[in-house]
C-alpha positions in Angstrom: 0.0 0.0 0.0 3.4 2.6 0.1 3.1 2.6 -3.5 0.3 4.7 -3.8 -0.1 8.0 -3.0 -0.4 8.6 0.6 -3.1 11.9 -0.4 -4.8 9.4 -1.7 -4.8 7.3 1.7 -5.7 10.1 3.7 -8.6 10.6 1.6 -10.5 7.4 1.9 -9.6 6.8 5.5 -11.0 10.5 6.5 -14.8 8.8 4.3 -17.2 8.0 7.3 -19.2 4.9 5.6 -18.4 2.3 8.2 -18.1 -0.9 5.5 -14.8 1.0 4.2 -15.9 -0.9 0.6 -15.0 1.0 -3.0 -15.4 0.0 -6.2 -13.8 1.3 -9.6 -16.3 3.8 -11.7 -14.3 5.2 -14.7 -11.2 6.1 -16.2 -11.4 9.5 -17.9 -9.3 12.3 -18.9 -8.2 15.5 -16.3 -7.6 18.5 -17.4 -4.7 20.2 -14.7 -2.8 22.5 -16.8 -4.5 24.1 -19.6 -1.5 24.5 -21.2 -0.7 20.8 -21.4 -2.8 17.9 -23.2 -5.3 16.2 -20.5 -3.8 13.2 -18.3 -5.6 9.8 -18.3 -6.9 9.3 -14.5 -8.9 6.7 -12.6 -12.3 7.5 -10.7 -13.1 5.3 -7.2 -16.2 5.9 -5.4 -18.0 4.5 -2.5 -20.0 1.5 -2.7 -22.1 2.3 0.7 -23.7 6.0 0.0 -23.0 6.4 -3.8 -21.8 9.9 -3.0 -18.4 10.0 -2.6 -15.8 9.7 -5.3 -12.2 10.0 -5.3 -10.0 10.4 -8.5 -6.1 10.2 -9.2 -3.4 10.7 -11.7 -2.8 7.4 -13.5 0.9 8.5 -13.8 0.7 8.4 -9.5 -0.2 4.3 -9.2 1.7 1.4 -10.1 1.9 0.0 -13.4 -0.7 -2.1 -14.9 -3.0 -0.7 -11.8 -6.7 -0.1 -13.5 -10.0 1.3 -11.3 -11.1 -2.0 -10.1 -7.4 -3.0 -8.9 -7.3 0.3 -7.3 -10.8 0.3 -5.4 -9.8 -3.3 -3.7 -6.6 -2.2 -2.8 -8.2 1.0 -1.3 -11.0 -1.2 0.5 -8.5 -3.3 1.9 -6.4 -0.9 3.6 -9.5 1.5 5.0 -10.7 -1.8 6.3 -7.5 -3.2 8.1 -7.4 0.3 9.7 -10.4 -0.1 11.0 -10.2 -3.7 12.0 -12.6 -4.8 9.9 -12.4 -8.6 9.1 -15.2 -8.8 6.4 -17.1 -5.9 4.8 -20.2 -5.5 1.9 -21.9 -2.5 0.2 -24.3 -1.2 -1.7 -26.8 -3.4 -3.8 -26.2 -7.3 -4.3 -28.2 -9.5 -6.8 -28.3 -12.5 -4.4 -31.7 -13.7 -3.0 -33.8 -11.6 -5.5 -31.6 -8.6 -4.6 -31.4 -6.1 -1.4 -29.4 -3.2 -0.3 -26.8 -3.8 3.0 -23.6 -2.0 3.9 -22.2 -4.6 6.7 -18.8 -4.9 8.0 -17.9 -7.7 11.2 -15.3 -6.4 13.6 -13.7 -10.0 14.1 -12.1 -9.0 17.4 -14.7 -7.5 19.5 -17.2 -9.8 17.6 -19.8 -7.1 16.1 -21.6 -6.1 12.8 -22.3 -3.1 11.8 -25.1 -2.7 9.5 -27.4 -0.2 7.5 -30.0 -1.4 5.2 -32.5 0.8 5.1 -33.0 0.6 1.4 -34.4 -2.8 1.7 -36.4 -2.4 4.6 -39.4 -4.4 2.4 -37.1 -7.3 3.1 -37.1 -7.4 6.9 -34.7 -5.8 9.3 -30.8 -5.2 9.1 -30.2 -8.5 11.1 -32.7 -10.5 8.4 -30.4 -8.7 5.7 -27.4 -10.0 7.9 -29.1 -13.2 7.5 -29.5 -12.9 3.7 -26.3 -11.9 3.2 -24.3 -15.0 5.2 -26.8 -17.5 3.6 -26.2 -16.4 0.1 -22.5 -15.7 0.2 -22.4 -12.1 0.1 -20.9 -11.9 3.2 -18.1 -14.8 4.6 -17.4 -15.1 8.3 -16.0 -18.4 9.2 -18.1 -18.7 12.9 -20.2 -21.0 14.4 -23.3 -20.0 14.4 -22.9 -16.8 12.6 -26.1 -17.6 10.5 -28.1 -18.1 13.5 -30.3 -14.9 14.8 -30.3 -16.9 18.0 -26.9 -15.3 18.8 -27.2 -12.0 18.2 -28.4 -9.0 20.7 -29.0 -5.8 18.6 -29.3 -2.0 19.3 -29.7 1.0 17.0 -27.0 3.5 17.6 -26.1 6.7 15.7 -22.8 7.7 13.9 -21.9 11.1 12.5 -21.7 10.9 8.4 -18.9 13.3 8.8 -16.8 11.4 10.8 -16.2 7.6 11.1 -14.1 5.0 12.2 -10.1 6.5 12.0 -8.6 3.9 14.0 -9.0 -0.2 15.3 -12.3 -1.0 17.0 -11.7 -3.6 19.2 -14.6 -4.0 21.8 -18.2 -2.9 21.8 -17.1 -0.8 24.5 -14.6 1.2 22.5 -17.5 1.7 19.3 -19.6 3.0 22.1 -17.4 5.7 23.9 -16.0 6.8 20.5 -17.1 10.5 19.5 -18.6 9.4 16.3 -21.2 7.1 17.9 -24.4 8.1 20.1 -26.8 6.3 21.6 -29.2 8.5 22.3 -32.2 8.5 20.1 -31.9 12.4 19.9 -29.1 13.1 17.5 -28.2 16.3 15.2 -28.7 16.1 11.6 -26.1 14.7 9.7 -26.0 11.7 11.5 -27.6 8.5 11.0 -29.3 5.5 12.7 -26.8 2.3 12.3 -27.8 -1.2 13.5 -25.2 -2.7 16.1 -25.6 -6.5 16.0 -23.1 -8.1 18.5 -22.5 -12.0 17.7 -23.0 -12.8 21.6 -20.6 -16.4 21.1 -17.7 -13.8 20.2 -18.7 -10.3 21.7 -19.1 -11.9 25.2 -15.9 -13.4 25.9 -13.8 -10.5 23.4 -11.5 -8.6 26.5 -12.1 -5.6 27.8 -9.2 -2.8 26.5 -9.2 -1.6 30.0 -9.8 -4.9 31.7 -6.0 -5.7 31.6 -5.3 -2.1 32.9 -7.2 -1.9 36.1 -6.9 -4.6 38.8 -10.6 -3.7 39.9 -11.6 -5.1 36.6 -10.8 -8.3 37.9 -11.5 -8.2 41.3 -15.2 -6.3 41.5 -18.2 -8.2 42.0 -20.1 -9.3 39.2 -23.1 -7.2 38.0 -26.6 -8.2 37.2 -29.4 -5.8 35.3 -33.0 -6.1 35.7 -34.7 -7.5 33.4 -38.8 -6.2 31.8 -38.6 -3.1 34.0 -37.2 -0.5 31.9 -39.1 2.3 33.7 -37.0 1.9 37.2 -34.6 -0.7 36.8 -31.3 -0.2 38.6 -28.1 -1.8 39.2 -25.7 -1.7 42.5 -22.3 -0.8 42.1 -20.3 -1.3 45.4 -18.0 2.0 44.2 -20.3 4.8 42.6 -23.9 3.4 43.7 -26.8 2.5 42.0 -27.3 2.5 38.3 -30.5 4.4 37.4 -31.4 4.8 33.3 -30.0 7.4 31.4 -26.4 6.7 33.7 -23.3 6.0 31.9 -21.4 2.5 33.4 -17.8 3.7 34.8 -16.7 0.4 34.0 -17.5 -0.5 30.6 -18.5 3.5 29.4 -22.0 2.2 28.2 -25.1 3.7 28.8 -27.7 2.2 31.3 -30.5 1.4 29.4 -33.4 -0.4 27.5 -31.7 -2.8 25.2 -33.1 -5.4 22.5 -32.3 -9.2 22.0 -34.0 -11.2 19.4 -37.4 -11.8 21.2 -36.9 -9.9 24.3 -35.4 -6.5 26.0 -33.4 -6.2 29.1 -32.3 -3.3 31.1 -28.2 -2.7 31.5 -25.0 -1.9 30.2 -22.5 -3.7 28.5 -20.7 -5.1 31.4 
């Protein structure tokens, strides 16, 4: 990834759609210096929002390196960046076609996922389902095709600003700037579907948990269950948990949150 220009690193990584998936659009001709004949360039542009494009001198890349080698290369290294392990956008033909921007986060065992343009097909974790059943998606895991092991919340993340380094935890998605949990957000961001695989998310380490020997040695913490009016949670340190509270050990808000058939009231701890 040296080889190519490092402007045109900085651009991708700085694009906010979480998949980090590009595909080649054109080549075409640029005109930089009106006193010189037009140079042949390449045109890349985001498979997630459709939106974004990013072109570049051909005379800047490798040789023999066309759009389509170019937008893979480019996909690969915005999603190693970001840790992402497996990543799909934009419209697929599979299963009488759907929409779904998805990337899995291998290490902290979490999808994120936005299919809103298919919402005549189900939710994003049917979509999930459609896409791991019809090889869209590939994530070597146990029961990664089984709803059964998910637990799923909607959070928000700001268009303008996404992922710009590894995401290894939940936790760390959750206390990043770019991501809100609260249903009241300001415009220009947008609702995202977090779908932790529970076989994976639940055992993936704390970053902190290594850090902090009363990660290890506090009691462990139970959340009530069907009560989300006036659930709390006893903390022997900083008290009872009431909603709307923010967990000092794992940074997650005290709240309602979905499984597949049922809610329960907590954080991520």
């Amino acid at each position: 990834m040296t080889s190519l220009p490092q402007s045109l690193l900085t651009c991708v990584e700085r694009h906010a759609c979480f998949a980090g998936c590009f595909r080649g659009s054109r080549a075409e001709r640029l005109v930089l210096n009106s006193t010189q004949p037009p140079e042949r360039g390449v045109v890349i542009q985001c498979e997630g929002c459709l939106s974004f494009y990013v072109s570049t001198l051909d005379s800047l890349l490798p040789a023999n390196m066309h759009e389509y080698r170019l937008a893979e290369s480019l996909s690969q290294h915005v999603q190693q960046l970001r840790g992402v392990t497996a990543a799909t956008g934009g419209y697929h033909v599979e299963a009488s076609g759907f929409w779904l921007n998805a990337a899995y986060f291998a290490q902290g065992g979490f999808f994120l996922l936005d299919g809103k343009s298919s919402r005549n097909r189900g939710s994003d974790l049917d979509l999930l389902m459609l896409a791991l059943n019809h090889g869209v998606l590939s994530v070597s895991e146990p029961g990664i095709d089984d709803p059964a092991n998910y637990a799923v919340q909607t959070i928000a993340m700001d268009r303008k600003s996404g992922p710009t380094g590894q995401v290894t935890s939940v936790a760390d998605l959750l206390a990043a700037p770019y991501v809100s949990t609260s249903p009241t957000k300001p415009p220009g961001w947008q609702n995202v579907t977090l779908a932790e695989f529970l076989p994976v998310s639940t055992i993936a380490p704390s970053p902190s948990a290594s850090l902090s020997a009363a990660a290890t040695t506090a009691p462990a913490r139970s959340s009530a269950a069907g009560d989300p009016s006036g659930a709390t949670v006893a903390d022997p340190t900083h008290g009872p948990l009431k909603i709307g509270d923010v967990c000092p050990n794992c940074g997650a808000e005290f709240r309602e949150r979905t499984l597949l058939n049922d809610t329960y009231v907590g954080c991520l701890c």
